[in-house]
N, C-alpha and C positions, 0 to 999 in steps of 0.2 A: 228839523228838515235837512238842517246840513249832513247831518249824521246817516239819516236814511241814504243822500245821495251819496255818499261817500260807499255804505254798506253794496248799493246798487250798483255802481264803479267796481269794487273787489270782487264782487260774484261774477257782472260780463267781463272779467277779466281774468279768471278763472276757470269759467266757461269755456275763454278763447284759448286760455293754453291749455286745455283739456284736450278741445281739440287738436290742435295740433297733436297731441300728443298722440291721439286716439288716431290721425291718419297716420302719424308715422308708423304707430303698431298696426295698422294694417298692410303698408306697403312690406313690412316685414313680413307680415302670414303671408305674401303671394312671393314669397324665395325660395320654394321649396328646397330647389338646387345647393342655396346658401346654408340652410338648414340643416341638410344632410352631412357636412362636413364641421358643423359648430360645435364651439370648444370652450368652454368658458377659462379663463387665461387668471383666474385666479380667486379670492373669496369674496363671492356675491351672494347676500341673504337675497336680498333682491334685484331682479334681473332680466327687465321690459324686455329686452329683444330676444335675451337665452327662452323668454316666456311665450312669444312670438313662434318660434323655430320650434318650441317645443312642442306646441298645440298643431303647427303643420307638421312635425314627427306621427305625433301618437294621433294621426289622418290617416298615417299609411300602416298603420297596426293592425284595426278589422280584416282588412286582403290581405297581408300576409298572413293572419290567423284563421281564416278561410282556408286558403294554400296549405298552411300546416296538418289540419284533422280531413281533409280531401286528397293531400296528395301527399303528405308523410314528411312536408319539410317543416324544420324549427323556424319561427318568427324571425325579425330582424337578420337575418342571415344569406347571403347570397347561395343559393341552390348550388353551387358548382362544388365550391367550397362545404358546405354541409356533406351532398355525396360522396365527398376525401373523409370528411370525420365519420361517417357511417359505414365506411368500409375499413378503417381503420377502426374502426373500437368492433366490426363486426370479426376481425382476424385474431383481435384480443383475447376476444371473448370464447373465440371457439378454442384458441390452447389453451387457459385458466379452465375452459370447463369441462376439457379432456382430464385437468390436473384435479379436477373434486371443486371448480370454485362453488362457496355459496355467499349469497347476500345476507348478509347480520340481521338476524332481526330479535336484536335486544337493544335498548338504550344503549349508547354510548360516552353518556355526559353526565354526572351528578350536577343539575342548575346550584343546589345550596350550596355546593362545596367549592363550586366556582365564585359563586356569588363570596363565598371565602377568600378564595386566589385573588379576588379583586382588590376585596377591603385590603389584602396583604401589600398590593402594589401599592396601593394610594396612602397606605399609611408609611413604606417605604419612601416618599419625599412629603414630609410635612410641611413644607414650604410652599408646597402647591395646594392651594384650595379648591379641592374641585367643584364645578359648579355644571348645573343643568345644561345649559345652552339655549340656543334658539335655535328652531329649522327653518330651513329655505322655503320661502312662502310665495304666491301668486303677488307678484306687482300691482300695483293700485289701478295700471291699465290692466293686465290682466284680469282681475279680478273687475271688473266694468264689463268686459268684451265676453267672459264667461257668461252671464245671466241671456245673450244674446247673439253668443258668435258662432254655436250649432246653427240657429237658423242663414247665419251672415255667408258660411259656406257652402250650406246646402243650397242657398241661390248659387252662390258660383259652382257650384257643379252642372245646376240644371240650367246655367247659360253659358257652360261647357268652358270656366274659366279656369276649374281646374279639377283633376282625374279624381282623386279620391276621395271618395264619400268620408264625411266629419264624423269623428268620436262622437257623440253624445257627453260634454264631460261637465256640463252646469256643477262650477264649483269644488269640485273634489280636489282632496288631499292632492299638491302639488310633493311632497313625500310619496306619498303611496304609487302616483302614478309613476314618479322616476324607477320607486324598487321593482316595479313589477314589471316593466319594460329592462331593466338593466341597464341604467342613464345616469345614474347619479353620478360619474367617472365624467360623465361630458356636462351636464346641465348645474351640479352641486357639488363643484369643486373647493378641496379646502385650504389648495396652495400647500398642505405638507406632503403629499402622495410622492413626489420625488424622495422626501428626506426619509420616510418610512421607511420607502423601498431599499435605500441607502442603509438603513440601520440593520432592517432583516437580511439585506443579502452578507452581513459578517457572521453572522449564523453557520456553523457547522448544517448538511443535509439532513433532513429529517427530525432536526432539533428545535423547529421552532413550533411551543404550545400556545393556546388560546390569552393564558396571561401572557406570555412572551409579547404577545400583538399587541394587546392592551397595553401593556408598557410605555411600548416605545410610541406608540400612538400616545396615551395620553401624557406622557414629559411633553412630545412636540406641540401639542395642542392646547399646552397648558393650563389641563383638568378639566376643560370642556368637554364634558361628557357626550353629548351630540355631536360634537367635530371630532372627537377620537373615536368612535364609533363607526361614523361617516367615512372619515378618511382609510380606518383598515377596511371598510367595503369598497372603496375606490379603488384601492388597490390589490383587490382581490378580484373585486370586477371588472375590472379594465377591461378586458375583450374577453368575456366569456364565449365567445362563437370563435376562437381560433384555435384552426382545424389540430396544431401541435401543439395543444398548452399543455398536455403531458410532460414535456419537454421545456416546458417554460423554468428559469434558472431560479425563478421565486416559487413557483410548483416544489421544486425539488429541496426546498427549505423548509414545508409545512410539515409538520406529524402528520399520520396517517391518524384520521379521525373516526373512523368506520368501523365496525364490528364485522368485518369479511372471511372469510377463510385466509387472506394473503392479499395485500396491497393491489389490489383492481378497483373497481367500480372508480367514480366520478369524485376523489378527493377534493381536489378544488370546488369545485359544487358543495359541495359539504360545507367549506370553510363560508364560501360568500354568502351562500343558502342562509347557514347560521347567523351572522353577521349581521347580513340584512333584516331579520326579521327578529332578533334580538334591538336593532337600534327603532326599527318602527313601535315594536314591542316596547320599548323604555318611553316612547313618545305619546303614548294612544293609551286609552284604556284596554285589559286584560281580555273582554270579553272582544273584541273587535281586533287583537293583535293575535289571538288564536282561531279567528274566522279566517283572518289574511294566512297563515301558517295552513288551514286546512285548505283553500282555496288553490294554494302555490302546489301542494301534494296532490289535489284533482288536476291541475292544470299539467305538473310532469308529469301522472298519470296518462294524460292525453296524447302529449307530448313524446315521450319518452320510454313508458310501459311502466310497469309495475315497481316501485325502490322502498322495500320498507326500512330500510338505514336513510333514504333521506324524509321517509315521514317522519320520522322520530325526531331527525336532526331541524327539521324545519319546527314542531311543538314543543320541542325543549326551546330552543332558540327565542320561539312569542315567551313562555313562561320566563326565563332567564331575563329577558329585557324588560319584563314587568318587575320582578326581584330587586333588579337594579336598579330601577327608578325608586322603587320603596328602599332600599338601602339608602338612599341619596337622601330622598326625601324626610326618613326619618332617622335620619343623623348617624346610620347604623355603620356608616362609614371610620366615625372617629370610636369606634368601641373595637378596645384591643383584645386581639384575639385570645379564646384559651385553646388549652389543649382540646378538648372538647369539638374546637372548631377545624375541622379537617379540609384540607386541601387538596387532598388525589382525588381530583374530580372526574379523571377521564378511568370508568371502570374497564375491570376484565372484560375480555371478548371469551366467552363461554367456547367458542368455536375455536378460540386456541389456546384457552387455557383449562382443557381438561374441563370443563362445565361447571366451573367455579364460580360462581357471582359473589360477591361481598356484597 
């Protein structure tokens, strides 16, 4: 008897701090305001309020993806600012294509031979044991307020408590929705994104490759394969929507990745493009990391027009990050390499090398 009352005790007392817990994550979905400027300050797997701000973020995604295929602006972006980048890449575009530019449309990436470059880094500190990781997940509140916080907003809309109609998002991948918004930089932060940047900007211009990144991400991350992944898309993505990132002093450190006639098109895109859906890719099964890879290519399709160098780089990207979790998983990491196993992953561009492919 005792026991029962005791059991009955820790459940209404669990209940009670539920509660609370459950009003305080709501007092947080009505901050829009506070929202819009959140910043996670350092490494949270999980993160009630970042979780809160996040779900009244991706509220106001629908209208602005309305705005984008009716009126021609990009999501998440202040209009003012967008028509600076669209007038500016339209001045680009018109002297490259006075000069012959074309868009690449051959692969740019051997996956296996990367999947090489990799083994090569990790086996250059054997001191570090890499290991999988864990990804940022829905908080216990969150993940409660999910089964029933589309309907909880769509009353406060239709009792005018607040403008934007609710995602639909019962449950879904708290990963998937950071990549596809461009969020993971504010909501899945991994506290190394400073020292990264620190390490690539000793980098000679133009000299830093796809291992290059992986490196010095994964010494900082030490081997966590999901946080060094993470964090060189954090810092790639950091403000994809600013209007000079041409010009940006970490821009001007990446190789050109692209199969073009001559260094135009959208490089930075390329790199976080890949990035991102190589790390989702390494997290997900194969057939669902190359749905999300063809999804992103209809979506800047829409967006954007036509880029057959970033479809490419968005399907190699899902394949590579499935490689690499089987590389992980099946120990393929600790087998040394032979000759046999080649590393110049980034191939010719036919378009400027005589029409050469290897």
């Amino acid at each position: 008897m005792r026991t029962r009352m005791w059991l009955w005790l820790v459940m209404i007392l669990l209940v009670g701090s539920s509660g609370v817990r459950a009003g305080e994550f709501k007092d947080w979905l009505k901050k829009l305001s506070v929202a819009q400027h959140y910043q996670q300050d350092g490494l949270k797997l999980v993160d009630p309020k970042g979780d809160a701000y996040l779900i009244r973020m991706l509220d106001t995604v629908p209208m602005k993806l309305l705005s984008t295929l009716v009126k021609g602006d990009y999501p998440q972006a202040e209009i003012d600012r967008e028509r600076e980048l669209k007038a500016l890449e339209a001045q680009q575009k018109q002297a490259v294509t006075a000069a012959g530019f074309k868009i690449g449309k051959t692969r740019p990436i051997d996956p296996d031979r990367l999947i090489n470059a990799f083994r090569q880094v990790i086996q250059q500190y054997p001191k570090i044991v890499p290991t999988l990781g864990e990804e940022h997940e829905w908080s216990p509140e969150a993940k409660r307020y999910l089964w029933y916080g589309f309907w909880h907003r769509l009353g406060r809309v239709i009792f005018r408590r607040q403008k934007e109609f609710p995602s639909p998002l019962f449950l879904r991948s708290k990963l998937f929705l950071l990549l596809a918004c461009g969020w993971t930089s504010r909501y899945a932060v991994t506290g190394q994104e400073k020292a990264l940047v620190a390490r690539l900007m000793q980098y000679p211009d133009r000299s830093v490759q796809i291992h290059d990144l992986f490196r010095e991400s994964y010494v900082l991350n030490h081997g966590n394969l999901y946080l060094t992944m993470l964090t060189a898309e954090n810092v790639l993505a950091g403000n994809p929507y600013r209007v000079d990132r041409q010009n940006d002093p970490l821009q001007k450190k990446l190789a050109y990745l692209r199969h073009d006639t001559c260094e135009f098109g959208d490089n930075y895109g390329a790199w976080y493009h890949f990035f991102g859906i190589a790390l989702y890719g390494m997290m997900r099964a194969p057939v669902v990391a190359r749905a999300v890879a063809e999804i992103e290519s209809l979506g800047s399709l829409a967006l954007e027009g036509p880029d057959k160098q970033e479809d490419y780089i968005n399907r190699i990207g899902a394949i590579f990050g499935r490689k690499l979790n089987r590389m992980f998983v099946n120990g393929d990491w600790r087998r040394p390499l032979t000759a046999a196993d080649r590393t110049d992953y980034m191939l010719p561009n036919p378009l400027l090398d005589g029409g050469k492919v290897r």
